[in-house]
PDB file as gemmi writes it, atoms N, CA and C in Angstrom:
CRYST1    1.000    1.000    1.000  90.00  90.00  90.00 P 1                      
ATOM      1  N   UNK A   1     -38.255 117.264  91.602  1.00  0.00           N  
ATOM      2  CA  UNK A   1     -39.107 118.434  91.766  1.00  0.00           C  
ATOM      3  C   UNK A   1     -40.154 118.412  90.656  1.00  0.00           C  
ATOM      4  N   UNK A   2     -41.443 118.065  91.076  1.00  0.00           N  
ATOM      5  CA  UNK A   2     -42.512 118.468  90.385  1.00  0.00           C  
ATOM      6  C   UNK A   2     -42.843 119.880  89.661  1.00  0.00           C  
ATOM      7  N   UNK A   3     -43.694 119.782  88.180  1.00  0.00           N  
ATOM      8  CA  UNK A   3     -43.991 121.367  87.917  1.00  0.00           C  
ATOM      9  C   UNK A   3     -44.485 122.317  88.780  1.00  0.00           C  
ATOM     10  N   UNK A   4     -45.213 121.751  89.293  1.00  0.00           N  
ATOM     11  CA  UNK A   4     -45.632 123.003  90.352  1.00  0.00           C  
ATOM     12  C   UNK A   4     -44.267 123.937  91.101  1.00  0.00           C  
ATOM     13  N   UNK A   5     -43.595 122.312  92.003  1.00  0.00           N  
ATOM     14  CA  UNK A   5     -42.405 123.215  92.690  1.00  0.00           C  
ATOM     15  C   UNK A   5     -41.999 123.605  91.536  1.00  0.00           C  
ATOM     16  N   UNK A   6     -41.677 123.374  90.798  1.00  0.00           N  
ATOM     17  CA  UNK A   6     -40.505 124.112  89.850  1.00  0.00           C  
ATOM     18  C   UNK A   6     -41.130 125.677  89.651  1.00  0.00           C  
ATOM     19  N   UNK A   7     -42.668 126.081  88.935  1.00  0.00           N  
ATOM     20  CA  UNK A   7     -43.391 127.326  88.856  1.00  0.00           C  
ATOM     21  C   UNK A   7     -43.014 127.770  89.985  1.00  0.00           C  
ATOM     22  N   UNK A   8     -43.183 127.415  91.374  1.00  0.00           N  
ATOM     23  CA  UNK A   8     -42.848 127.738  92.636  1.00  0.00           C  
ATOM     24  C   UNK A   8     -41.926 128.879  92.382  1.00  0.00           C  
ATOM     25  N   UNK A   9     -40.784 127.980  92.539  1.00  0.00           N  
ATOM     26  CA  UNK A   9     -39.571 127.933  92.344  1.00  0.00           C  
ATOM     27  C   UNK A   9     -39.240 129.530  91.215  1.00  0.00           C  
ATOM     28  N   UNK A  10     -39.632 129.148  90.151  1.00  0.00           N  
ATOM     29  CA  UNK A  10     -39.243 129.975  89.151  1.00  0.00           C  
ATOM     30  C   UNK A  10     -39.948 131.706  89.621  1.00  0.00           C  
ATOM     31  N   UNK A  11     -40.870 131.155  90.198  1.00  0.00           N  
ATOM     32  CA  UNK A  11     -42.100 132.773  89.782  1.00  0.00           C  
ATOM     33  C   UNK A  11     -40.972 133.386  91.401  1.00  0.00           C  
ATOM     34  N   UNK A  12     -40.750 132.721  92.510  1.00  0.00           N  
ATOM     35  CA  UNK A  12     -39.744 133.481  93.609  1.00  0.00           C  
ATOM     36  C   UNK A  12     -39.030 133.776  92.899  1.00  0.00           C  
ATOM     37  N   UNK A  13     -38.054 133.690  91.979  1.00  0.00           N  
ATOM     38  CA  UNK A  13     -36.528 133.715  91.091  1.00  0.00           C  
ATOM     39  C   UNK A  13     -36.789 134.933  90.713  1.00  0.00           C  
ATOM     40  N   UNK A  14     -38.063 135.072  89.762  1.00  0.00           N  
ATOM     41  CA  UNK A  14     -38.867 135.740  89.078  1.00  0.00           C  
ATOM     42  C   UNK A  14     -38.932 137.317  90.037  1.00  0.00           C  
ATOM     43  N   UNK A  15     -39.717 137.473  90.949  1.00  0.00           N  
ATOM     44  CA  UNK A  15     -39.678 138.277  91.807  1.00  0.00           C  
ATOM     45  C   UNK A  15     -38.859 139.043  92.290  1.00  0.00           C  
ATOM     46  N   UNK A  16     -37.530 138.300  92.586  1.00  0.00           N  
ATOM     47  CA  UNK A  16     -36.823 139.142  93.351  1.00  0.00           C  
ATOM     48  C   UNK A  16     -35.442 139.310  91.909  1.00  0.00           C  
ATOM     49  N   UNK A  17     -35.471 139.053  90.528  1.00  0.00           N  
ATOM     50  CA  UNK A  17     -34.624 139.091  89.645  1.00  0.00           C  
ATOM     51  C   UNK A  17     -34.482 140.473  89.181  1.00  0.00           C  
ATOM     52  N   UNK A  18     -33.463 140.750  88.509  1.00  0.00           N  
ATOM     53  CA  UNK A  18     -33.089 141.912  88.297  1.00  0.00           C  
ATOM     54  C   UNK A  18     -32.982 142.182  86.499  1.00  0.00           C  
ATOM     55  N   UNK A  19     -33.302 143.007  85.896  1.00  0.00           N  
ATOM     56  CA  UNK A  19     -33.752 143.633  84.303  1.00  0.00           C  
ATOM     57  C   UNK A  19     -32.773 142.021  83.622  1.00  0.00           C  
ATOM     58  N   UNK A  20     -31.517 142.058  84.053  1.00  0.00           N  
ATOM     59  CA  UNK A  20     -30.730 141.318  82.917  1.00  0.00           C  
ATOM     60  C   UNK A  20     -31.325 139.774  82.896  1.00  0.00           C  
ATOM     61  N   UNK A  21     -31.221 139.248  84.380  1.00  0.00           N  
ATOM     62  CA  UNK A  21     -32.064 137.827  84.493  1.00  0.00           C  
ATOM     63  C   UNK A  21     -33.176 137.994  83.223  1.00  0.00           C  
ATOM     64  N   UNK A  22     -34.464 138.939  83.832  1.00  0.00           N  
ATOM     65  CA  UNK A  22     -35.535 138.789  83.220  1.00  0.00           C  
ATOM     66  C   UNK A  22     -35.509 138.892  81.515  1.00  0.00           C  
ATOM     67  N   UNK A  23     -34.523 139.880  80.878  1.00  0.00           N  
ATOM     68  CA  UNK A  23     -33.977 139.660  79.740  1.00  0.00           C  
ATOM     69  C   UNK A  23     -33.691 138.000  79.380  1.00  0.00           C  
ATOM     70  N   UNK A  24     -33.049 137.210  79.770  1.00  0.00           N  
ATOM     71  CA  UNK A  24     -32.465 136.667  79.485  1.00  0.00           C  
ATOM     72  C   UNK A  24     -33.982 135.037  79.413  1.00  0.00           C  
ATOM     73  N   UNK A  25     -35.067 135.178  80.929  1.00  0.00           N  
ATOM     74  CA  UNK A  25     -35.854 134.529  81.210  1.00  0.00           C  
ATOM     75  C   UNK A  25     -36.943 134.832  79.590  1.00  0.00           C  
ATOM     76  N   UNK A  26     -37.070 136.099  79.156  1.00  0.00           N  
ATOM     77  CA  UNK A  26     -38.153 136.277  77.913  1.00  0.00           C  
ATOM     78  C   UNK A  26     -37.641 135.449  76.723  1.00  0.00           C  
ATOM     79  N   UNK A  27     -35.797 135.960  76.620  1.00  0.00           N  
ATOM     80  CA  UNK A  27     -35.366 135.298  75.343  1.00  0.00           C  
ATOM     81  C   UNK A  27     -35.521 133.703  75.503  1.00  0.00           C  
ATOM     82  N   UNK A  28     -34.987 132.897  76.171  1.00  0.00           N  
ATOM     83  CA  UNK A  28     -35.725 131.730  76.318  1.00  0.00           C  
ATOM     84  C   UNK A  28     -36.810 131.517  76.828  1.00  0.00           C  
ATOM     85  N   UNK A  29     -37.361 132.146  76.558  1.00  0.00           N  
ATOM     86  CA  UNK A  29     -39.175 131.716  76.311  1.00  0.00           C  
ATOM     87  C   UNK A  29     -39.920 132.056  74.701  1.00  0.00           C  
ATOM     88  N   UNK A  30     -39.078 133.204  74.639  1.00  0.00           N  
ATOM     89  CA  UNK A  30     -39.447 133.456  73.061  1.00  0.00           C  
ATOM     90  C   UNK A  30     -38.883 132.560  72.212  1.00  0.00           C  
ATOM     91  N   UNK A  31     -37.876 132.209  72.857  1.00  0.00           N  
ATOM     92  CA  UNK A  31     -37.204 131.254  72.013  1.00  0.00           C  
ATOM     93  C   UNK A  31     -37.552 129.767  71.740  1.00  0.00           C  
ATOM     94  N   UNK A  32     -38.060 129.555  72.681  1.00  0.00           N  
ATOM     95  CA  UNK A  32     -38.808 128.305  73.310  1.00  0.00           C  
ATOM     96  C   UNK A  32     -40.143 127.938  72.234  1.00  0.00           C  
ATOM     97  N   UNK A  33     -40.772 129.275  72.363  1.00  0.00           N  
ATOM     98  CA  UNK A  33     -42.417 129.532  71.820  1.00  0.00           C  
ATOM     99  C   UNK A  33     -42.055 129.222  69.997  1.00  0.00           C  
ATOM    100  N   UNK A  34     -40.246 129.944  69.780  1.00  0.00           N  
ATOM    101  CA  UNK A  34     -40.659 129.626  68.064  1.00  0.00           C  
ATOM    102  C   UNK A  34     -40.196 128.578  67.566  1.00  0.00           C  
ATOM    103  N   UNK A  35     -40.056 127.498  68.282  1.00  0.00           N  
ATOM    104  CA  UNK A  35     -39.516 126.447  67.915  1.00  0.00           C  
ATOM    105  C   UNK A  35     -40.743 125.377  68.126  1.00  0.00           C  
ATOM    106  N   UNK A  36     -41.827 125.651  68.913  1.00  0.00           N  
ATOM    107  CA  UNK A  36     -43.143 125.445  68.859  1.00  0.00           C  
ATOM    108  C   UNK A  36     -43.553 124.720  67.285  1.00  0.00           C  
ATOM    109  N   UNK A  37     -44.201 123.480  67.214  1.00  0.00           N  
ATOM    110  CA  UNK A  37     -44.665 123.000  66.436  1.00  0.00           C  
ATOM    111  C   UNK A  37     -46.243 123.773  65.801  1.00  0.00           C  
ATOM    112  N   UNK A  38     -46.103 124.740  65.028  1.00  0.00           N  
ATOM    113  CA  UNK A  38     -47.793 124.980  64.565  1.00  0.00           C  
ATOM    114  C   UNK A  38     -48.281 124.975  63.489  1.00  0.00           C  
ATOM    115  N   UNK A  39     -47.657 124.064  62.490  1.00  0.00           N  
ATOM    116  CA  UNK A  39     -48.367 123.557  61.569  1.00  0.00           C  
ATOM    117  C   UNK A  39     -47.960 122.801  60.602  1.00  0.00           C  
ATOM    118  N   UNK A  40     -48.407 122.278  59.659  1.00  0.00           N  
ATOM    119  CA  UNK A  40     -47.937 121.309  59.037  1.00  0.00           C  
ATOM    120  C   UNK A  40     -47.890 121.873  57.344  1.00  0.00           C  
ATOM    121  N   UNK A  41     -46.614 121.350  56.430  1.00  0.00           N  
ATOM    122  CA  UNK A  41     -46.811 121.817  55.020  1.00  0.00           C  
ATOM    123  C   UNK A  41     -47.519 120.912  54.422  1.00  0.00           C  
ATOM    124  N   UNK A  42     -48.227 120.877  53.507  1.00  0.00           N  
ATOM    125  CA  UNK A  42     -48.766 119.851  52.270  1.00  0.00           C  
ATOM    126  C   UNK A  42     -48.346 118.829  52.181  1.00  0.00           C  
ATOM    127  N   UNK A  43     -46.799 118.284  52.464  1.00  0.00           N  
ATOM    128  CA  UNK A  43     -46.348 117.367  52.301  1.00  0.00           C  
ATOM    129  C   UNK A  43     -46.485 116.821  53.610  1.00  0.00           C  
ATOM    130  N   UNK A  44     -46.773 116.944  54.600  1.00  0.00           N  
ATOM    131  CA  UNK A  44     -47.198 116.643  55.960  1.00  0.00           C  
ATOM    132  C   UNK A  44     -45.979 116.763  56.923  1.00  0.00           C  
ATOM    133  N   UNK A  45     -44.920 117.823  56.192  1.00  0.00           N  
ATOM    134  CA  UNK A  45     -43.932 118.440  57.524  1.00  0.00           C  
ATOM    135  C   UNK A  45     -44.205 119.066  58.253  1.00  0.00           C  
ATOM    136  N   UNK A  46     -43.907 118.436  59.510  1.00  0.00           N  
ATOM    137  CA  UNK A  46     -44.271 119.747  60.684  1.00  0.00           C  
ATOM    138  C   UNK A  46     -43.477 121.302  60.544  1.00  0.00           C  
ATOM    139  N   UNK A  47     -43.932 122.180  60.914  1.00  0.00           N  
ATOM    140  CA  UNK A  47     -43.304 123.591  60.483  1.00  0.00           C  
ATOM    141  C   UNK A  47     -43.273 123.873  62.127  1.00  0.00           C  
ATOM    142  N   UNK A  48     -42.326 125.079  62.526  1.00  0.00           N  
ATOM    143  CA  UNK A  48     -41.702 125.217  63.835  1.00  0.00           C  
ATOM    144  C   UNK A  48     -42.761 127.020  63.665  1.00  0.00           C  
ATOM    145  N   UNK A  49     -43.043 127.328  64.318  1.00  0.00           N  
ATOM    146  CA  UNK A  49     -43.718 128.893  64.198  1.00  0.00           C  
ATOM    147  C   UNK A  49     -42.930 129.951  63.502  1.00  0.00           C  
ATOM    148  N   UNK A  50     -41.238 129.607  63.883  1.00  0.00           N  
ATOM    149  CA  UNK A  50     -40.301 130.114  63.078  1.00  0.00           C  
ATOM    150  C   UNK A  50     -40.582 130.277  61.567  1.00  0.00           C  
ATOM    151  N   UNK A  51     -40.388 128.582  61.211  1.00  0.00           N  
ATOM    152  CA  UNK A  51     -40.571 128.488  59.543  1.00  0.00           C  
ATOM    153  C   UNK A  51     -41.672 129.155  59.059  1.00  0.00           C  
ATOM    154  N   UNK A  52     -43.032 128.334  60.115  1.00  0.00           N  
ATOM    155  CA  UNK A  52     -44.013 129.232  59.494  1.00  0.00           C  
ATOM    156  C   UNK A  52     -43.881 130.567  59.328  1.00  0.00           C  
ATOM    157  N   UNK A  53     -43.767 131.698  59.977  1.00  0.00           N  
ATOM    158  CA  UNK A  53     -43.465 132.698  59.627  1.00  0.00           C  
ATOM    159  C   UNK A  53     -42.757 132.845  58.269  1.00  0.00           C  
ATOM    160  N   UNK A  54     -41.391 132.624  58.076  1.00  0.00           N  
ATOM    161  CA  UNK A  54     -40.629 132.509  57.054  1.00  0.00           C  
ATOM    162  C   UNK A  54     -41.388 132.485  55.762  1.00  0.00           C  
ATOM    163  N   UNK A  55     -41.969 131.049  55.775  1.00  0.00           N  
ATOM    164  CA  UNK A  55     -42.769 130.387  54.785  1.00  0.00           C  
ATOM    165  C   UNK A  55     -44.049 131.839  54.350  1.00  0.00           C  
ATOM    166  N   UNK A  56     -44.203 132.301  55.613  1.00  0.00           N  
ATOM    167  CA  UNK A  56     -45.605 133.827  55.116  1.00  0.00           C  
ATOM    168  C   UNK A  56     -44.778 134.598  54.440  1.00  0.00           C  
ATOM    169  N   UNK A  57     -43.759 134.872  55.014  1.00  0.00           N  
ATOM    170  CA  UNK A  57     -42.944 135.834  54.368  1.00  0.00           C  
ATOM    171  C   UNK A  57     -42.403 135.716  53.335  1.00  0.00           C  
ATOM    172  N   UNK A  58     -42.069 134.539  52.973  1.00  0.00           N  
ATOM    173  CA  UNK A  58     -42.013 134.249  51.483  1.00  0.00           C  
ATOM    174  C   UNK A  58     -42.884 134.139  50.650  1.00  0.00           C  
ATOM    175  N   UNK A  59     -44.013 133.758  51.062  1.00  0.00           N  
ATOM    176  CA  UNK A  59     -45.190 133.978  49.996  1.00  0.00           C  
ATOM    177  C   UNK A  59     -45.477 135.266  49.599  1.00  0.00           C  
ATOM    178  N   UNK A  60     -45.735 136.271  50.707  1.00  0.00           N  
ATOM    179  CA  UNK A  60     -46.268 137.475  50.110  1.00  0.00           C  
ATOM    180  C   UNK A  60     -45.227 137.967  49.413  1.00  0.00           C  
ATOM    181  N   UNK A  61     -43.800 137.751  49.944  1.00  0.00           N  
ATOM    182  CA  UNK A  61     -42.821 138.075  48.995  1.00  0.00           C  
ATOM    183  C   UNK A  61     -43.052 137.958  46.985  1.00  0.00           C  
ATOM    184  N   UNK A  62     -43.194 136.694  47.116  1.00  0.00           N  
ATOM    185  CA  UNK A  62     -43.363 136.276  45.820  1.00  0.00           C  
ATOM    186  C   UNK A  62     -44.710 137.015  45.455  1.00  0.00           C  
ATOM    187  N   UNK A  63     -45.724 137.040  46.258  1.00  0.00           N  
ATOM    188  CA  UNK A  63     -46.820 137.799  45.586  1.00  0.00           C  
ATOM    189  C   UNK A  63     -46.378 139.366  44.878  1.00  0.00           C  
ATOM    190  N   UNK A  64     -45.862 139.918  46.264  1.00  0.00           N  
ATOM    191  CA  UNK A  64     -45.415 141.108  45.736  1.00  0.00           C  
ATOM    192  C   UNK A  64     -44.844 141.357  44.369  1.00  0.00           C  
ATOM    193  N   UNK A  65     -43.861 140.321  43.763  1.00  0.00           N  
ATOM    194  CA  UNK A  65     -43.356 139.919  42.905  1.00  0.00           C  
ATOM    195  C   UNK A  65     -44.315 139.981  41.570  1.00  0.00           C  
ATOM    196  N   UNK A  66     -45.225 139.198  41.670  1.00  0.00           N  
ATOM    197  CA  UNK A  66     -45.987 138.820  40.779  1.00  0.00           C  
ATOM    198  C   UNK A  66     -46.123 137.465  40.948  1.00  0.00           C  
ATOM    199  N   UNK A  67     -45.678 136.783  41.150  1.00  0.00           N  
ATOM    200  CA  UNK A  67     -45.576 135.261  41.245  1.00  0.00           C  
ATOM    201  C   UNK A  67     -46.615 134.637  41.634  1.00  0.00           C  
ATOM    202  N   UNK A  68     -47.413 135.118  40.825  1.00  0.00           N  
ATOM    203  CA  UNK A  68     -49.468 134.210  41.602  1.00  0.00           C  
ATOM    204  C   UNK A  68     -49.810 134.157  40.024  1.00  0.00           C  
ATOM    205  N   UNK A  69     -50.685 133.262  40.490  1.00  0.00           N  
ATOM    206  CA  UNK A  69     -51.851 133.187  39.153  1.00  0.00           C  
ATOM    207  C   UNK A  69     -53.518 133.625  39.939  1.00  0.00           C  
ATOM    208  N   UNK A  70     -53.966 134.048  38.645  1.00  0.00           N  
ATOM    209  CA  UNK A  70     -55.763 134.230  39.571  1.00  0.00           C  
ATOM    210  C   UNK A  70     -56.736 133.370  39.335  1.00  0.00           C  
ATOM    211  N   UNK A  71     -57.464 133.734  39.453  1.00  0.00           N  
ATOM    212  CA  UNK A  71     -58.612 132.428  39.674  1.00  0.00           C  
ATOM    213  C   UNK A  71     -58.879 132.225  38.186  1.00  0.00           C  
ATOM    214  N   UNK A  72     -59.164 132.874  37.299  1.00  0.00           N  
ATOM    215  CA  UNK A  72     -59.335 133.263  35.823  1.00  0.00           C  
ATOM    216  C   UNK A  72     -58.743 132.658  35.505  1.00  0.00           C  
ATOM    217  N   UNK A  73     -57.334 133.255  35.387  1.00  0.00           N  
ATOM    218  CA  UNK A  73     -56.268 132.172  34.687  1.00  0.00           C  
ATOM    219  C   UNK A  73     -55.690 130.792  34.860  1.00  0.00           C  
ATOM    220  N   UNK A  74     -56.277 130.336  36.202  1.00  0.00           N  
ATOM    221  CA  UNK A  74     -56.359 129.153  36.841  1.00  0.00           C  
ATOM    222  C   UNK A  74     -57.604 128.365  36.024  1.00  0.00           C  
ATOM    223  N   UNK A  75     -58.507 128.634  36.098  1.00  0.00           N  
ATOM    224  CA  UNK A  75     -59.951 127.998  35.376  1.00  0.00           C  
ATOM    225  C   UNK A  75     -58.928 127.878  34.205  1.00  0.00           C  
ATOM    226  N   UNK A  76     -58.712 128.880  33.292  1.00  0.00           N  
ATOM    227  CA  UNK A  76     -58.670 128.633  31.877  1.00  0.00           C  
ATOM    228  C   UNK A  76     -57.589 127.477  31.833  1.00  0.00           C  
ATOM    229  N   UNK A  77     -56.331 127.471  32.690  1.00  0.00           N  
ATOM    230  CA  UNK A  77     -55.830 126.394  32.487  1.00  0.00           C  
ATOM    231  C   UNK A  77     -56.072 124.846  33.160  1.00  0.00           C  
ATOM    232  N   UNK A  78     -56.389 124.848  33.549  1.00  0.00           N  
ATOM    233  CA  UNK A  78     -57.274 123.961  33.997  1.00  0.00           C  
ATOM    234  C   UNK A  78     -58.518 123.089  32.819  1.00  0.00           C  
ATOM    235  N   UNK A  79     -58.952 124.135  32.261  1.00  0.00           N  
ATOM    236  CA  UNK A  79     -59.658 123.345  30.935  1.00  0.00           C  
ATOM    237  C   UNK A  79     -58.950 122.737  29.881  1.00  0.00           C  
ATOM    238  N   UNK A  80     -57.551 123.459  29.929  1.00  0.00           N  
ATOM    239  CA  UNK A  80     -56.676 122.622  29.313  1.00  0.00           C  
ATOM    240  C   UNK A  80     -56.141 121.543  29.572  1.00  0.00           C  
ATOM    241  N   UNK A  81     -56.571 120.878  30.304  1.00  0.00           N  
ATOM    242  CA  UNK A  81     -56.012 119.126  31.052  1.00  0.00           C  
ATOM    243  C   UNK A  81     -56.500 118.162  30.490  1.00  0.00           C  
TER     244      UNK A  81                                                      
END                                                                             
């Protein structure tokens, strides 16, 4: 069965399915979507949309924190090299 039949296929399923199916049709798709390759770290790992997220959320985390330097204090050390 080709994609098409299969869309076919799925979007009839789709139609005549009932709340729990369609529950169940979003979570594997959402689930599907965050395991999605969308981007890559510095070191050239691929990141899953999952991680990425994570990875945001840990940054601003640490910002919140304090855990940044600014541009200022970046220059000044920087002249120190």
């Amino acid at each position: 069965m080709g994609a098409l039949e299969l869309k076919d296929s799925i979007l009839k399923s789709l139609n005549i399915a009932d709340e729990n199916l369609l529950k169940i049709v979003k979570e594997t798709i959402d689930n599907y979507n965050e395991e999605e390759i969308v981007a890559h770290s510095v070191e050239g790992k691929p990141l899953t949309r999952k991680q990425y997220k994570q990875k945001i959320s840990d940054a601003l985390l640490d910002f919140k924190k304090g855990n940044h330097i600014t541009q200022e204090d970046l220059e000044k050390e920087i002249e120190s090299w």
